[in-house]
C-alpha positions as CSV (number, residue, x, y, z in Angstrom):
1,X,16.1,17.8,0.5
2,X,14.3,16.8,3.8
3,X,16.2,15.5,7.0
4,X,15.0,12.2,6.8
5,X,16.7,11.6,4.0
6,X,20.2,11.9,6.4
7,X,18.3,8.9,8.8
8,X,19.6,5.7,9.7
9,X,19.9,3.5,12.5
10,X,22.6,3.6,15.1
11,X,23.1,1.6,18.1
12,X,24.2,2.9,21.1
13,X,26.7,0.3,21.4
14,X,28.7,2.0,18.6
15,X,29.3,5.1,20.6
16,X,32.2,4.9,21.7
17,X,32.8,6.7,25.6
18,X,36.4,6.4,25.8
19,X,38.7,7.3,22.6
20,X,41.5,3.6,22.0
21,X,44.9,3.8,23.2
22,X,47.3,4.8,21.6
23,X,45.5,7.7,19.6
24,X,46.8,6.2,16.2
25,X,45.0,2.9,16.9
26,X,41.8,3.9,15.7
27,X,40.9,2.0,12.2
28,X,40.2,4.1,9.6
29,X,37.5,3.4,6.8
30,X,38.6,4.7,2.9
31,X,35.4,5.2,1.4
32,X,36.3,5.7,-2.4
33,X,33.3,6.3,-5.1
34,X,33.4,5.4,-8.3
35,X,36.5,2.8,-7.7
36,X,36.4,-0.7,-6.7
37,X,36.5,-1.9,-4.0
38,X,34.8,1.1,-3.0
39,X,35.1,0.5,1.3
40,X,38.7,-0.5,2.9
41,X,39.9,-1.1,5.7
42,X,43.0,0.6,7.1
43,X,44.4,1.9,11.0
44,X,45.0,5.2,11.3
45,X,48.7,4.7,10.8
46,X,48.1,3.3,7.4
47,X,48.0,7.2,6.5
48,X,52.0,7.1,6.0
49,X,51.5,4.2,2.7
50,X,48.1,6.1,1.3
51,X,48.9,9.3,1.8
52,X,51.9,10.7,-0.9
53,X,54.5,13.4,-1.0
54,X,53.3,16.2,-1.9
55,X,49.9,16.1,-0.1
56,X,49.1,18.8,2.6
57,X,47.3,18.0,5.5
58,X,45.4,20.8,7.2
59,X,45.0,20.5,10.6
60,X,42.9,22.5,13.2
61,X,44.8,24.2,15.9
62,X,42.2,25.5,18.2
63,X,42.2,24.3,21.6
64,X,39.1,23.5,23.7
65,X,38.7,25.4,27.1
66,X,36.7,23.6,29.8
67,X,33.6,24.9,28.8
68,X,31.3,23.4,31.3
69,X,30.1,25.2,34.2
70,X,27.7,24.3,36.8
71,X,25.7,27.1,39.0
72,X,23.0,27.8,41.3
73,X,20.3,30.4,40.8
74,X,18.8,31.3,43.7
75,X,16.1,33.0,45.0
76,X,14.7,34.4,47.8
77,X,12.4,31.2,48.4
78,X,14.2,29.0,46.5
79,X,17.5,27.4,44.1
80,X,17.6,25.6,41.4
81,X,21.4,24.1,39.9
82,X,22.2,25.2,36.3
83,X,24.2,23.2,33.8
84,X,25.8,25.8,31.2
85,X,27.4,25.0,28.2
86,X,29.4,28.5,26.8
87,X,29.5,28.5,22.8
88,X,31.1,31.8,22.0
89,X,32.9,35.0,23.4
90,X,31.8,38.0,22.7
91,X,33.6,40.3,24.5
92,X,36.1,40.2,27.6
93,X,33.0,39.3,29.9
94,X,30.1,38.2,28.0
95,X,29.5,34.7,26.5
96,X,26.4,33.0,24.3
97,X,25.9,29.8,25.9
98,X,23.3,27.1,26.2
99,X,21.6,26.9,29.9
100,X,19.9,23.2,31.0
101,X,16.9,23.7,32.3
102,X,16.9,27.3,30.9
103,X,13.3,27.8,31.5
104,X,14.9,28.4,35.1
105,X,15.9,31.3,34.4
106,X,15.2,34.5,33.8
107,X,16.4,37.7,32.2
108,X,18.2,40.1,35.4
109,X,18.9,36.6,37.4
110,X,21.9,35.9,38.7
111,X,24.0,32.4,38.6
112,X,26.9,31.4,41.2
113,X,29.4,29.2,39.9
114,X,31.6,29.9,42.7
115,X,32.7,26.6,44.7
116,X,33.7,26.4,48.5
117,X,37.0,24.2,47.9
118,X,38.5,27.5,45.7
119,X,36.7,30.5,46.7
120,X,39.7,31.5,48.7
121,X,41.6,31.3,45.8
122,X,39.7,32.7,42.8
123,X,37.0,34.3,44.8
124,X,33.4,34.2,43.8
125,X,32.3,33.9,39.9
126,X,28.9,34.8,39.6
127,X,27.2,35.7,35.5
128,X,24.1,37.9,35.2
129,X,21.6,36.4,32.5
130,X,21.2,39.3,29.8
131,X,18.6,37.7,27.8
132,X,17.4,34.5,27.0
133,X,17.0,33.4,22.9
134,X,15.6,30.2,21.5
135,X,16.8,26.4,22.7
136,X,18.2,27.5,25.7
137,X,20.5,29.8,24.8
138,X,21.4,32.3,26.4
139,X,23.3,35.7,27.0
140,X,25.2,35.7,30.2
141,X,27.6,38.9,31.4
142,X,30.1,37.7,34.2
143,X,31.5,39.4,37.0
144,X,35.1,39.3,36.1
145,X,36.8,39.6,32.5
146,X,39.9,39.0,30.3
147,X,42.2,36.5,31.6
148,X,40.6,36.9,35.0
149,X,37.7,35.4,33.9
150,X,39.6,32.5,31.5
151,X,41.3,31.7,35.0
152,X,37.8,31.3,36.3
153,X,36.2,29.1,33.7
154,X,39.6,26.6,33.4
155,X,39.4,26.7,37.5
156,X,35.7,26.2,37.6
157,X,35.0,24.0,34.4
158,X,34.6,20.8,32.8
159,X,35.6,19.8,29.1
160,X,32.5,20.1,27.4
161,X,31.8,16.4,25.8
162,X,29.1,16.3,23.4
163,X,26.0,15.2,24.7
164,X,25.8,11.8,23.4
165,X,28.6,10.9,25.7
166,X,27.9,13.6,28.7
167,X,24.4,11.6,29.4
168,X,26.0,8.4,29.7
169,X,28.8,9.5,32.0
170,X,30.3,12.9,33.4
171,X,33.6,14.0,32.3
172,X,36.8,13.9,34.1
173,X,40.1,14.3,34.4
174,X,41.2,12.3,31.5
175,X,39.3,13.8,29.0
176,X,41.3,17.1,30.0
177,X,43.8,15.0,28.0
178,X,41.8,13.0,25.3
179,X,39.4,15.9,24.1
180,X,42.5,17.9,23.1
181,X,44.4,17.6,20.0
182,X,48.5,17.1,20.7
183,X,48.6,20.1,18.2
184,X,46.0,22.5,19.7
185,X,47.5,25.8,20.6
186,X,44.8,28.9,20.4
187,X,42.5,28.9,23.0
188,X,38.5,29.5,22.1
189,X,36.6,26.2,21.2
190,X,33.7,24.4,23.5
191,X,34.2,21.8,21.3
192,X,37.2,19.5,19.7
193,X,37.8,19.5,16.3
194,X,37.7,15.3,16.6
195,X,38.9,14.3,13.3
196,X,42.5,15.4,14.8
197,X,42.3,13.7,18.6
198,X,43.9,10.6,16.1
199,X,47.4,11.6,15.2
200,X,49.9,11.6,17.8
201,X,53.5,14.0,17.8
202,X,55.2,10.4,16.2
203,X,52.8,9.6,13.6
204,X,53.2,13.5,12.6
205,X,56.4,13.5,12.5
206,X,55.9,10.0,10.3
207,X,54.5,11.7,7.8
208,X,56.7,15.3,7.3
209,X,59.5,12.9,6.9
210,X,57.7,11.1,4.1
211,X,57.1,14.7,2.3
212,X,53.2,14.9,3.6
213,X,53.2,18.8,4.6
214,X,51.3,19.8,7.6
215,X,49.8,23.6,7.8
216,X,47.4,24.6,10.5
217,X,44.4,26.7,10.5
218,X,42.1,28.0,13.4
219,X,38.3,27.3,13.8
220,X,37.0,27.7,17.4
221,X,34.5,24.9,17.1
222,X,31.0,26.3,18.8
223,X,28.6,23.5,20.8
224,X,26.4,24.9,18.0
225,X,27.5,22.1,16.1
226,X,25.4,19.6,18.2
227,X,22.1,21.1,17.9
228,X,19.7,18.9,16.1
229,X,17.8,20.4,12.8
230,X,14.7,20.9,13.4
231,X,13.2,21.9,9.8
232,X,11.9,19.1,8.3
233,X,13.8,20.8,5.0
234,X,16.9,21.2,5.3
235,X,17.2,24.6,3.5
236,X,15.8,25.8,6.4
237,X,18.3,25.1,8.8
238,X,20.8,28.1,10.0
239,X,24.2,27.0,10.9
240,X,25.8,29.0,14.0
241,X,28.5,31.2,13.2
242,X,31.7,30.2,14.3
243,X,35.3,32.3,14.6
244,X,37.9,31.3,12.1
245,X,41.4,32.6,10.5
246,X,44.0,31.6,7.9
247,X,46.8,33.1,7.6
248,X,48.8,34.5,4.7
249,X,51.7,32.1,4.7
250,X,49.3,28.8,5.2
251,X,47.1,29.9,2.0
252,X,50.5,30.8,0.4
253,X,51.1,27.3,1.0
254,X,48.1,25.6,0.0
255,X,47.5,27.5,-3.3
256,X,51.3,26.3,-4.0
257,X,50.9,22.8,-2.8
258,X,48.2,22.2,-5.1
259,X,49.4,24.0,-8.2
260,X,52.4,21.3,-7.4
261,X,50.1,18.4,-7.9
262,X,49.6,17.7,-3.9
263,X,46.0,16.7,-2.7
264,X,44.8,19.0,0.1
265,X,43.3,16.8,2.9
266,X,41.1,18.5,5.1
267,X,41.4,16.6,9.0
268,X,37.6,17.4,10.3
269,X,34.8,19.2,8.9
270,X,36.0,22.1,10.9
271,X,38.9,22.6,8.6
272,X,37.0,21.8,5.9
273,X,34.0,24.5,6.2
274,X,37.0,27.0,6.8
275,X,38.8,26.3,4.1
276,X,35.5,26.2,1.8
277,X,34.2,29.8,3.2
278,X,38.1,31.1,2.3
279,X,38.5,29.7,-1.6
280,X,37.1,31.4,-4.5
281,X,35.1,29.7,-7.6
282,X,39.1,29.6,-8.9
283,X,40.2,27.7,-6.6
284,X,42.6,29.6,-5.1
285,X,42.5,30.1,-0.9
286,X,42.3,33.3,0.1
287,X,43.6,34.8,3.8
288,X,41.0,34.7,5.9
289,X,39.8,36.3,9.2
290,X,36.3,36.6,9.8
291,X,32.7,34.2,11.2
292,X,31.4,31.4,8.8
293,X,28.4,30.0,9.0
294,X,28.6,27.8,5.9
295,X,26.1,25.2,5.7
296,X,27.1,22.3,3.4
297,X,24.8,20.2,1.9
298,X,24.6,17.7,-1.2
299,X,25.1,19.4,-4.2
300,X,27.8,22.0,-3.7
301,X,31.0,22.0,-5.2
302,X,34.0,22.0,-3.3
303,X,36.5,24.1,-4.0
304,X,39.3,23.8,-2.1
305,X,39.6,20.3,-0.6
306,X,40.6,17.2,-2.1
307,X,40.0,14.1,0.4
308,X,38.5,14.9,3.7
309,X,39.2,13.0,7.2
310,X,36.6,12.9,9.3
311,X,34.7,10.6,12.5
312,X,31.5,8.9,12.2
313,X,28.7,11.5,12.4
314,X,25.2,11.4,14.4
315,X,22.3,10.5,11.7
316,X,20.3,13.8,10.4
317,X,23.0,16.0,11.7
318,X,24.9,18.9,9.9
319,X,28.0,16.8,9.7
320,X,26.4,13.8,8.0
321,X,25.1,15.8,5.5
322,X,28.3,17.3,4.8
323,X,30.5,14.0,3.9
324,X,27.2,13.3,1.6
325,X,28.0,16.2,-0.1
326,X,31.1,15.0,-0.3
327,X,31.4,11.2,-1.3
328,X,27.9,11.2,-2.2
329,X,24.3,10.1,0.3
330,X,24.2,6.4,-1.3
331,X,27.9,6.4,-1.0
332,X,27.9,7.5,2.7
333,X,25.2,5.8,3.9
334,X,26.8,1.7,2.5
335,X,29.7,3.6,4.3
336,X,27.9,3.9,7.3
337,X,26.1,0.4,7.2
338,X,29.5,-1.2,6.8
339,X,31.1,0.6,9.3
340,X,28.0,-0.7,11.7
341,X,28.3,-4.2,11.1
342,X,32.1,-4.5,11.2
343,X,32.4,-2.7,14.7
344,X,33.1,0.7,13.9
345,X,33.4,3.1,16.8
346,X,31.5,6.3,16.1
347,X,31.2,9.6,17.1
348,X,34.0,12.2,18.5
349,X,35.9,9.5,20.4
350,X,35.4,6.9,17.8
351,X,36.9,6.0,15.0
352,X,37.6,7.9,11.2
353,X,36.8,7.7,7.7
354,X,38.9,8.8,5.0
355,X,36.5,10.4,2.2
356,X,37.4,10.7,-1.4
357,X,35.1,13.5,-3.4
358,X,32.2,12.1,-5.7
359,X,32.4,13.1,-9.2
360,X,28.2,13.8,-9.3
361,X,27.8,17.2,-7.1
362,X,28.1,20.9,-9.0
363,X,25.9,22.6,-6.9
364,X,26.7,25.5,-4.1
365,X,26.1,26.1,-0.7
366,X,23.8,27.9,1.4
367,X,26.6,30.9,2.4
């Protein structure tokens, strides 16, 4: 399939800047093929009545670390300010991350990030560029490491919006708040698994007393899932590997859960993709501890999830294509339109879409 088949139109007034208050305000859009009606409207809270005992929900623990960092790389005749993005550890001092304007830079270079109001403090945080790979990414090795050098980066740092929101405004204080799940508790994504910013510690605790379980994986979310394909054919495209884990007890659970009859409900693609890369063609979800780069596009068949909650996705992205795996591309894209001309909010501090599987896909996925 080509990307343009994953197109439509979006206004920018449906992107929404600042998530609603409370979290579990947000509507929520059941898209259901196959049954009629096939769109509903619901709130987020409307979970508790659709939702049944039995059902498993499978939320995304990781928690996002203030991943934007502005420098300076100077020169003897000159400076120029560098916006970095960091998208994955990979060791004590060295991160991948994505530099703005990169072509400012150059392998052996040095960038401060220090700042006058807390050099006193922290002292100075400087990161040497390693090498430089393809759009913008680069390798950078900093000057301190371990928890020194987390101290640094949450001292230093911003939360790293998505772009779509970071060119329309900066981010701030608040979004130390609202780009962080109530539930998030391992440290290591640059972005928030968004699907999750909806449920608060009440409507949680709503739904284990109705017999809804809750069991929690971990998938440090990489800014690698903002980058735009560029292949005009999909098959093309190579997903960025991302860090992920399941433990023993929580697939214990699942496989249980749904050998009882429950419905595994994936909150967020992230959980999702990690659930898919740990089940076998059986069905049954494995431990797991390892990188997936599993890129999920119409025709695979899912294995381990049953309904999927999820926000409204950026046109030819990765994530679009994955709910039209899903519910289906004609399904998802009258989803789409309708969610446009009712008001929708979209994107990671928008609103969310509850997707039920399509009955037409067999295919697999590009692993």
């Amino acid at each position: 399939m080509r990307v343009d088949d994953f197109d439509f139109e979006l206004p920018q007034s449906a992107i929404a800047l600042r998530p609603v208050e409370p979290r579990d305000a947000s509507r929520l859009l059941e898209v259901r093929p196959g049954q009629t009606p096939d769109l509903v409207d619901h709130k987020i809270g409307d979970l508790l009545h659709i939702l049944r005992k039995g059902d498993v929900l499978v939320l995304n623990d990781t928690k996002v670390i203030p991943a934007a960092l502005i420098g300076v790389r100077r020169r003897e005749d000159s400076s120029a300010t560098i916006h970095v993005n960091l998208h994955k550890r990979l060791d004590d001092s060295s991160w991948l991350a994505f530099a703005k304007p990169a072509k400012r830079l150059k392998p052996g270079e040095t960038i401060d990030f220090g700042s006058p109001d807390r050099a006193c403090a922290l002292g100075a945080l400087t990161a040497r560029v390693v090498e430089k790979g393809q759009g913008g990414e680069v390798l950078l090795a900093f000057d301190l490491s371990g928890p020194y050098l987390d101290e640094a980066i949450r001292a230093r740092g911003a939360m790293p919006l998505p772009p779509y929101i970071a060119s329309k405004r900066a981010p701030d204080e608040k979004d130390l708040e609202d780009y962080q799940t109530v539930f998030a508790r391992h440290n290591g994504a640059v972005a928030a698994p968004t699907a999750g910013l909806h449920f608060t510690d009440e409507l949680l605790g709503q739904l284990a007393d109705r017999g809804i379980e809750q069991h929690f994986v971990t998938l440090h979310v990489g800014a690698g899932t903002f980058l735009p394909v560029k292949s005009e054919n999909i098959s093309e495209h190579k997903m960025h590997a991302e860090r992920g884990e399941i433990s023993e007890e929580t697939a214990e659970a699942l496989n249980k859960a749904r050998a009882n009859g429950g419905r595994i409900v994936a909150v967020g693609t992230t959980s999702l993709r990690l659930l898919e890369s740990a089940t076998d063609e059986t069905g049954k979800v494995h431990p797991f501890c390892d990188e997936t780069d599993i890129f999920i596009t119409p025709g695979y068949r899912f294995r381990a999830v049953d309904l999927l909650l999820t926000n409204f996705h950026l046109p030819r992205s990765t994530l679009f294509m994955l709910v039209s795996a899903f519910s289906g591309l004609d399904q998802m894209q009258r989803a789409y339109a309708c969610a446009i001309k009712t008001g929708y909010r979209f994107y990671s501090y928008g609103d969310a879409c509850l997707l039920h599987p399509s009955q037409a896909g067999d295919g697999k996925a590009d692993l």
